[in-house]
Biopython code that builds the backbone (N, CA, C, O; Angstrom):
import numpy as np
from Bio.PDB.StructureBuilder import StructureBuilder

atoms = [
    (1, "UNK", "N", (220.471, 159.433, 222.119)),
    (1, "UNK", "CA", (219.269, 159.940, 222.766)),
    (1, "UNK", "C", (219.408, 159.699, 224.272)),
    (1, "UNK", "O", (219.556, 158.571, 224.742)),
    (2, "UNK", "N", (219.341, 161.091, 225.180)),
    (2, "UNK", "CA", (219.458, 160.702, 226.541)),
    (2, "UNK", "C", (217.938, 160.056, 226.844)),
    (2, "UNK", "O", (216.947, 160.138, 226.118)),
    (3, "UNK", "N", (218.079, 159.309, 228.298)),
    (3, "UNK", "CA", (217.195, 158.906, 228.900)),
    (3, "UNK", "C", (216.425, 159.576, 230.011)),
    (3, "UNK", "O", (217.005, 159.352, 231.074)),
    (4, "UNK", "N", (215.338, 160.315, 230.179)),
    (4, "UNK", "CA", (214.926, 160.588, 231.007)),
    (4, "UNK", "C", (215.045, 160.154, 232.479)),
    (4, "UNK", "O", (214.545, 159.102, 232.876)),
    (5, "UNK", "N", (215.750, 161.030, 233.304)),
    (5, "UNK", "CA", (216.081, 160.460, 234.484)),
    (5, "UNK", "C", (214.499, 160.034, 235.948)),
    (5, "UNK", "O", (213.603, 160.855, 236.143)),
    (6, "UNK", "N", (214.554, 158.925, 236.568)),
    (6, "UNK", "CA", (213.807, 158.398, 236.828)),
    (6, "UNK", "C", (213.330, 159.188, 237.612)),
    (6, "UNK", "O", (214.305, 159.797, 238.051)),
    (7, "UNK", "N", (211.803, 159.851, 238.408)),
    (7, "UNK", "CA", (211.365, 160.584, 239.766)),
    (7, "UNK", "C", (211.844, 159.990, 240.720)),
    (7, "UNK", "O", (212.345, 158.868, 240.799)),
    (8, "UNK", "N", (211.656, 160.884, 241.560)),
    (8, "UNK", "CA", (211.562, 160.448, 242.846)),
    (8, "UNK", "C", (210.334, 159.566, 243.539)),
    (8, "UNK", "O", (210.399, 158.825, 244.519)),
    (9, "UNK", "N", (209.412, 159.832, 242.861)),
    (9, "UNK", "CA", (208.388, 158.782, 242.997)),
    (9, "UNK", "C", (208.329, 157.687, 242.215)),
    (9, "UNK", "O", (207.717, 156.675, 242.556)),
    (10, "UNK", "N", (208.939, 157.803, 241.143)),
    (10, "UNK", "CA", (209.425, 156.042, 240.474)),
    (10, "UNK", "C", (210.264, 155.230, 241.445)),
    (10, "UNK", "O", (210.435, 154.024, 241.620)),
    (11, "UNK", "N", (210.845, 156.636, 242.159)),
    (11, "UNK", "CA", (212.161, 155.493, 242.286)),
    (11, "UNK", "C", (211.578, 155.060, 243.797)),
    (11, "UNK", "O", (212.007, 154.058, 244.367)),
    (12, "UNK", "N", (210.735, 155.773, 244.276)),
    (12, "UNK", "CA", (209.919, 155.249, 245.872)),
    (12, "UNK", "C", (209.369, 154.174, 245.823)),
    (12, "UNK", "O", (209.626, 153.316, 246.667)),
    (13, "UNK", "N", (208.110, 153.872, 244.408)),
    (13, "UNK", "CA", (208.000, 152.765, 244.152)),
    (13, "UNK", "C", (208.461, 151.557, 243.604)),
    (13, "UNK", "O", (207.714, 150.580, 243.632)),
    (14, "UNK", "N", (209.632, 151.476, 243.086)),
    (14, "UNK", "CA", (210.325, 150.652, 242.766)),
    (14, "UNK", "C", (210.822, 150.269, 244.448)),
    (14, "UNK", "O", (210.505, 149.214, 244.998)),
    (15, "UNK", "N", (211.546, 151.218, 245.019)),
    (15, "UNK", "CA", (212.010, 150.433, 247.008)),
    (15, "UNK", "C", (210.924, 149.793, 247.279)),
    (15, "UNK", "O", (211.135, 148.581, 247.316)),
    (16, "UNK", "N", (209.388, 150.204, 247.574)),
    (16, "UNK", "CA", (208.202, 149.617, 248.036)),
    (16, "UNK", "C", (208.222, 148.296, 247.475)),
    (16, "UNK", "O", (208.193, 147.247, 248.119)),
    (17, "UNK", "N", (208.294, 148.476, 245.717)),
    (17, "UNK", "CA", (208.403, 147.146, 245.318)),
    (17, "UNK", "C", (208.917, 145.977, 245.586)),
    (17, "UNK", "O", (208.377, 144.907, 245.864)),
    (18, "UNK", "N", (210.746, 146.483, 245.402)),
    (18, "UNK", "CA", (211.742, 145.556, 246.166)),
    (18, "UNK", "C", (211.368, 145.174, 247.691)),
    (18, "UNK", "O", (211.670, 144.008, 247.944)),
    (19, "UNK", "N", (210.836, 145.815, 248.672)),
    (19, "UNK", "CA", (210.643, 145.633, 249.936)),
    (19, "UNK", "C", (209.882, 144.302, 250.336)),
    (19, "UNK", "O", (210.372, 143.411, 251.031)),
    (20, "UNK", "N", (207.956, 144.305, 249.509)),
    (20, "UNK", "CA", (207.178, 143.439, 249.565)),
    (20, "UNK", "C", (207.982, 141.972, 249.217)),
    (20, "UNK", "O", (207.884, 140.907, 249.824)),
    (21, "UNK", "N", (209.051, 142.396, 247.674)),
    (21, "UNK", "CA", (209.731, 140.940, 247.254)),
    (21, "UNK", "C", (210.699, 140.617, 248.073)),
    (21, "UNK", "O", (210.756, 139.401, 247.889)),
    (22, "UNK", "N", (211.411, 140.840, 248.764)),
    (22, "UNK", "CA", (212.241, 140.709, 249.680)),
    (22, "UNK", "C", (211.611, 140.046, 251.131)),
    (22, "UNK", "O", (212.062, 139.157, 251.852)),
    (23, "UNK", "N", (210.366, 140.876, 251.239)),
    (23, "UNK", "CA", (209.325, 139.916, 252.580)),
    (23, "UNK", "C", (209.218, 138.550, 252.070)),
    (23, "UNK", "O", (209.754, 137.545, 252.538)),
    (24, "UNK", "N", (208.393, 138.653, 250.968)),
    (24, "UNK", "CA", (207.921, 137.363, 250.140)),
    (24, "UNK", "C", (209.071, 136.349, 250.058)),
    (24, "UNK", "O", (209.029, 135.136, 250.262)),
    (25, "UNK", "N", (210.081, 137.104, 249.721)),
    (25, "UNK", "CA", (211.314, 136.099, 249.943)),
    (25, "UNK", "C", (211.982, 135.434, 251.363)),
    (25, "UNK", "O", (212.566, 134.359, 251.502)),
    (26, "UNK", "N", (211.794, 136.073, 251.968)),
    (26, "UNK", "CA", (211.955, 135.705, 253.323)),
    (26, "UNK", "C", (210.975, 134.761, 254.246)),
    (26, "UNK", "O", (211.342, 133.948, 255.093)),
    (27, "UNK", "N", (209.719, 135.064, 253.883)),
    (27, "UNK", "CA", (209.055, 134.407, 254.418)),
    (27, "UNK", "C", (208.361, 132.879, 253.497)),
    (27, "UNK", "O", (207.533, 132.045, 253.863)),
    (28, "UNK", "N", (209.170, 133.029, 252.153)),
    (28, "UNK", "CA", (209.160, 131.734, 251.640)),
    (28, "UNK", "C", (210.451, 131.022, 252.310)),
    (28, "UNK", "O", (210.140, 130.001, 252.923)),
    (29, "UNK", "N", (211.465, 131.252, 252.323)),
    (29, "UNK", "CA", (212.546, 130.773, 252.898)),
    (29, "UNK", "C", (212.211, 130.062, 254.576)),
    (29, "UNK", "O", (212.419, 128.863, 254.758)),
    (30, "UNK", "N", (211.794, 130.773, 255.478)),
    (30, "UNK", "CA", (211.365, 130.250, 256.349)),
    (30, "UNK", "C", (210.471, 129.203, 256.592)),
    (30, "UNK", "O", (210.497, 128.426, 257.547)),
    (31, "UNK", "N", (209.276, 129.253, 255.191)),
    (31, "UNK", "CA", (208.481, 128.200, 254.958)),
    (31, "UNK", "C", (209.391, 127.124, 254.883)),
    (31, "UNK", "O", (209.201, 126.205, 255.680)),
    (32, "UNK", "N", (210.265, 127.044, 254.158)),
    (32, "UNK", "CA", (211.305, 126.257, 253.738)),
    (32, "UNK", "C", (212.179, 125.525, 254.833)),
    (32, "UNK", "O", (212.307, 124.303, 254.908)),
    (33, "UNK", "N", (212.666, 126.303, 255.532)),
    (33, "UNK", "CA", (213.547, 125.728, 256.781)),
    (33, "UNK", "C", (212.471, 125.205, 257.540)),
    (33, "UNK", "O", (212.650, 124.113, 258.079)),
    (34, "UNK", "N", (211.124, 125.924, 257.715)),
    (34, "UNK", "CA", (210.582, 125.120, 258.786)),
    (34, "UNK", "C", (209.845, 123.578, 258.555)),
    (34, "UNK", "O", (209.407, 122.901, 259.485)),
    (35, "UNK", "N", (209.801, 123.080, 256.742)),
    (35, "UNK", "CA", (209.641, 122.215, 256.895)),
    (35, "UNK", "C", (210.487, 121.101, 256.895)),
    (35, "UNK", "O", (210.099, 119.941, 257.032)),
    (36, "UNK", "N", (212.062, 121.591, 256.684)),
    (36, "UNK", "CA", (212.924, 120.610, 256.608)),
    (36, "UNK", "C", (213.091, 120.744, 257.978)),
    (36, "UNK", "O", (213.798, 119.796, 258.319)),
    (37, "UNK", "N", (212.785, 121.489, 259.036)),
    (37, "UNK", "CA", (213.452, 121.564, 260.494)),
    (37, "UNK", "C", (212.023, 119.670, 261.071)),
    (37, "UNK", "O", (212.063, 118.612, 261.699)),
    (38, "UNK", "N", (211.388, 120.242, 260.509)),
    (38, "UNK", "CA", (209.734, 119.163, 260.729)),
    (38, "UNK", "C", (210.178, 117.564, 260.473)),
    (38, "UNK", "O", (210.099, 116.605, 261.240)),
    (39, "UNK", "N", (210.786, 117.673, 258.794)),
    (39, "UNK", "CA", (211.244, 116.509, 258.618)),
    (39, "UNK", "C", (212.888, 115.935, 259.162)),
    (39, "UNK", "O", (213.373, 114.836, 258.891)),
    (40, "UNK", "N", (213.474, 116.933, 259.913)),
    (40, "UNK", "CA", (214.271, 116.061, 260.724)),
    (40, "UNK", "C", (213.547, 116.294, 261.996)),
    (40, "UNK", "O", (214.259, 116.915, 262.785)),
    (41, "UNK", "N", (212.762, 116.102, 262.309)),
    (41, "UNK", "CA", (211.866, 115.646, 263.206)),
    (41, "UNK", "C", (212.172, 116.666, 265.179)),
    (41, "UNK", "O", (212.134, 116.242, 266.334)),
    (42, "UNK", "N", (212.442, 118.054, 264.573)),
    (42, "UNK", "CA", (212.161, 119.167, 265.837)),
    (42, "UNK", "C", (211.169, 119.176, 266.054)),
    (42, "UNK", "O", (211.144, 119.517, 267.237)),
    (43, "UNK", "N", (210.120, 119.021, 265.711)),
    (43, "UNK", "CA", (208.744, 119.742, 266.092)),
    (43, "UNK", "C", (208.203, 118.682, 267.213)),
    (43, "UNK", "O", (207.208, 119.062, 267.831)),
    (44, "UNK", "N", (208.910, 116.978, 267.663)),
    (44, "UNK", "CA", (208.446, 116.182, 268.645)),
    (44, "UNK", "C", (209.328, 116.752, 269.824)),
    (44, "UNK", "O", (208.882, 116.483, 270.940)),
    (45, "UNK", "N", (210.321, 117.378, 269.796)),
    (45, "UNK", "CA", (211.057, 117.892, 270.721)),
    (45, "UNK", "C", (210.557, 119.047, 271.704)),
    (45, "UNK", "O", (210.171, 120.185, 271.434)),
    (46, "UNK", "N", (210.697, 118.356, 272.998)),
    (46, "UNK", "CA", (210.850, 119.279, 274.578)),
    (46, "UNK", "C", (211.899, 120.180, 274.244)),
    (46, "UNK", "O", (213.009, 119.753, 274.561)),
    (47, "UNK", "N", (211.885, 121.190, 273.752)),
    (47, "UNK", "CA", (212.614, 122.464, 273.478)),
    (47, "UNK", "C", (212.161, 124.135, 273.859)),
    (47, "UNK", "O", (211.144, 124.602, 273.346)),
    (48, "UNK", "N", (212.726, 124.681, 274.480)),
    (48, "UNK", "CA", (212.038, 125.762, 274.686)),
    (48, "UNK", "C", (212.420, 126.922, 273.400)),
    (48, "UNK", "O", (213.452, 126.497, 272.883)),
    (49, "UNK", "N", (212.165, 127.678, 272.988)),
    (49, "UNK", "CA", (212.375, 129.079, 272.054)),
    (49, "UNK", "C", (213.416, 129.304, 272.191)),
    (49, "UNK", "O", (214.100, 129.267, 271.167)),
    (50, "UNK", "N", (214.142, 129.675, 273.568)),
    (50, "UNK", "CA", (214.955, 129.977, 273.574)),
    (50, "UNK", "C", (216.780, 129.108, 273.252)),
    (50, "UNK", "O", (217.869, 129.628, 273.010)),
    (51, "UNK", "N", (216.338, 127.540, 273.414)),
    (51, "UNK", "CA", (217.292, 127.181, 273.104)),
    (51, "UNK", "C", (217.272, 126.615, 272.082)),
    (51, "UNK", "O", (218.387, 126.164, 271.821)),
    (52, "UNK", "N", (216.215, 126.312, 271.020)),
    (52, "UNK", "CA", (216.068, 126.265, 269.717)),
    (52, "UNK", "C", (216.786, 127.451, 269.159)),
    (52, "UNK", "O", (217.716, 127.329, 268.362)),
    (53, "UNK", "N", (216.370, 128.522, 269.559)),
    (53, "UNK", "CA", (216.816, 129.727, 268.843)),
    (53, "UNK", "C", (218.875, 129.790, 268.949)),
    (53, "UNK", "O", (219.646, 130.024, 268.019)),
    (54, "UNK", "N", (219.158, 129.541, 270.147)),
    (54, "UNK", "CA", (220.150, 129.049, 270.391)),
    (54, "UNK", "C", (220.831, 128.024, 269.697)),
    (54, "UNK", "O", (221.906, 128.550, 269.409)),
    (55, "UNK", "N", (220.836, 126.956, 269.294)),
    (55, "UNK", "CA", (220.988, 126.144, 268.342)),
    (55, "UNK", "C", (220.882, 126.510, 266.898)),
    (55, "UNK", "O", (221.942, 126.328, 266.299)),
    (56, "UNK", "N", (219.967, 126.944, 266.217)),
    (56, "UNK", "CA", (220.062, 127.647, 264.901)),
    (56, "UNK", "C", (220.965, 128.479, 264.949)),
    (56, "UNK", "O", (221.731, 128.441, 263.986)),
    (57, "UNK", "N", (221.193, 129.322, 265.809)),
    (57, "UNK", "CA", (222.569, 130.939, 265.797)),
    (57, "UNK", "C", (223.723, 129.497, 265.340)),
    (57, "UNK", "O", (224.333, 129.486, 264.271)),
    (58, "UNK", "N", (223.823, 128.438, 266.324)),
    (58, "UNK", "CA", (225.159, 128.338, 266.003)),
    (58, "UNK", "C", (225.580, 127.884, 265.045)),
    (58, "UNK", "O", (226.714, 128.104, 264.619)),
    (59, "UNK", "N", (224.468, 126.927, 264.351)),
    (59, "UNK", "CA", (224.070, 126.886, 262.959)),
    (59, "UNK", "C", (224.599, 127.495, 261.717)),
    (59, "UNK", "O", (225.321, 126.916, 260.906)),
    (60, "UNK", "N", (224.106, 128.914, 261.628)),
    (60, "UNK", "CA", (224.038, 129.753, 261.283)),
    (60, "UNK", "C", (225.915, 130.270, 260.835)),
    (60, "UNK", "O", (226.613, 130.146, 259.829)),
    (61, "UNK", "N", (226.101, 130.826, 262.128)),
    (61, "UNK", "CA", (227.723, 130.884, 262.697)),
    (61, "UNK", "C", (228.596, 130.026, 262.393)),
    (61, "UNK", "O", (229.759, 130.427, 262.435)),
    (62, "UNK", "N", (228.417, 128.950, 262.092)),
    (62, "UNK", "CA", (228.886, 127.484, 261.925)),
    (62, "UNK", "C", (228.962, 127.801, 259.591)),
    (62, "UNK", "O", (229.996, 127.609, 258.950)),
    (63, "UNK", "N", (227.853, 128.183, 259.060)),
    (63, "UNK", "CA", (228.052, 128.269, 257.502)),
    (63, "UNK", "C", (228.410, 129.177, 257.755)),
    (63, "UNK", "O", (229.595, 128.848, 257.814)),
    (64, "UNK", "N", (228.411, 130.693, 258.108)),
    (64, "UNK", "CA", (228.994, 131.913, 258.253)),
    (64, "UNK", "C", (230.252, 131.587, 258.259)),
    (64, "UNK", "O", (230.810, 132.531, 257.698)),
    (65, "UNK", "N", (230.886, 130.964, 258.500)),
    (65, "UNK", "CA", (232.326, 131.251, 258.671)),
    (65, "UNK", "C", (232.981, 130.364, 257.601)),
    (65, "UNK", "O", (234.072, 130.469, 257.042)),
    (66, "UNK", "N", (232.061, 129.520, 257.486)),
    (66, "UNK", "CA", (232.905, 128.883, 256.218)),
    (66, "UNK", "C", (232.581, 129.836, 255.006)),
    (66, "UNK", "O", (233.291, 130.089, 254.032)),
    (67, "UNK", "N", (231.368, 130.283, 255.308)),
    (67, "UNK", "CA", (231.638, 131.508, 253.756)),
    (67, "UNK", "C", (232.489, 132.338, 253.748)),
    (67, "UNK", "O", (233.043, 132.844, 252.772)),
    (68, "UNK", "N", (232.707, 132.603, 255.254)),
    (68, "UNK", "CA", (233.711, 133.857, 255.469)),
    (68, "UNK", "C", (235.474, 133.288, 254.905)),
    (68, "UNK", "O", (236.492, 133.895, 254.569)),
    (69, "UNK", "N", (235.171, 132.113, 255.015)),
    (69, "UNK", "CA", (236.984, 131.787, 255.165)),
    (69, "UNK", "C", (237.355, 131.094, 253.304)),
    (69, "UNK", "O", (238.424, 130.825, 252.757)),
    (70, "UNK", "N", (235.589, 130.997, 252.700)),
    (70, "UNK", "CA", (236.134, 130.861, 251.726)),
    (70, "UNK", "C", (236.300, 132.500, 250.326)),
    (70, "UNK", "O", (236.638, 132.596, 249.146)),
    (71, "UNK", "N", (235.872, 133.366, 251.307)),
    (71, "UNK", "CA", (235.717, 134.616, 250.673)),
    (71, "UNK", "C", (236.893, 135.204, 250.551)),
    (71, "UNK", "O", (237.069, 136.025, 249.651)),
    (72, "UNK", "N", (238.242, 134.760, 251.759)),
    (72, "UNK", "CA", (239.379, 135.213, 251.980)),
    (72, "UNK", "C", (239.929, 134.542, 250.945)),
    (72, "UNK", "O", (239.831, 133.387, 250.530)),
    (73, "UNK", "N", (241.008, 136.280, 250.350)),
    (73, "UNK", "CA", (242.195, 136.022, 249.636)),
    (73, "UNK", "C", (243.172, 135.125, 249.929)),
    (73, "UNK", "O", (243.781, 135.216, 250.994)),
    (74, "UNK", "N", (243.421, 134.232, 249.105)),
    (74, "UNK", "CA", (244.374, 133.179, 249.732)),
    (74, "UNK", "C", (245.785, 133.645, 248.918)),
    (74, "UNK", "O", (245.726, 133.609, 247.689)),
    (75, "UNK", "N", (247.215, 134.138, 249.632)),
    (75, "UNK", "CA", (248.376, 134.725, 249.578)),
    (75, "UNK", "C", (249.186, 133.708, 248.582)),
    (75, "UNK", "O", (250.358, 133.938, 248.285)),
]
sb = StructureBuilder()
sb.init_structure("model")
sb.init_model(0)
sb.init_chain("A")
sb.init_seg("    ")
for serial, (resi, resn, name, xyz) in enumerate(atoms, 1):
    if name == "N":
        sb.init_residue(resn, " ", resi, " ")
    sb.init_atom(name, np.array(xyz, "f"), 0.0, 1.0, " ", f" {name:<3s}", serial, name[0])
structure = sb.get_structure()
């Protein structure tokens, strides 16, 4: 028995769907970093935005590459 193939409006709301869960996910995650950023104790810190923001990139860049180098085929 074939399956009826999905609309185009199923399939719009299913993206909408994924979209909201994907916010929700993101902005739980951030909940998340910002309270472990709290309990190592940033939030008493003379820091401006910009070099906080600066510091997280390198962060960031810093696990990035170890994912990257453990993703590589090893010969």
């Amino acid at each position: 028995m074939a399956r009826k193939p999905k609309s185009v409006i199923d399939i719009d709301k299913e993206i909408e769907a994924l979209k909201a869960q994907r916010i929700a996910s993101l902005e739980a995650r951030a909940d998340h970093i910002g309270k472990i950023a709290a309990k190592a104790d940033l939030t008493t810190l003379e820091i401006t935005d910009a070099e906080l923001l600066k510091e997280f990139q390198a962060i960031a860049h810093r696990f990035r590459r170890k994912t990257d180098a453990s993703d590589t085929p090893k010969a």
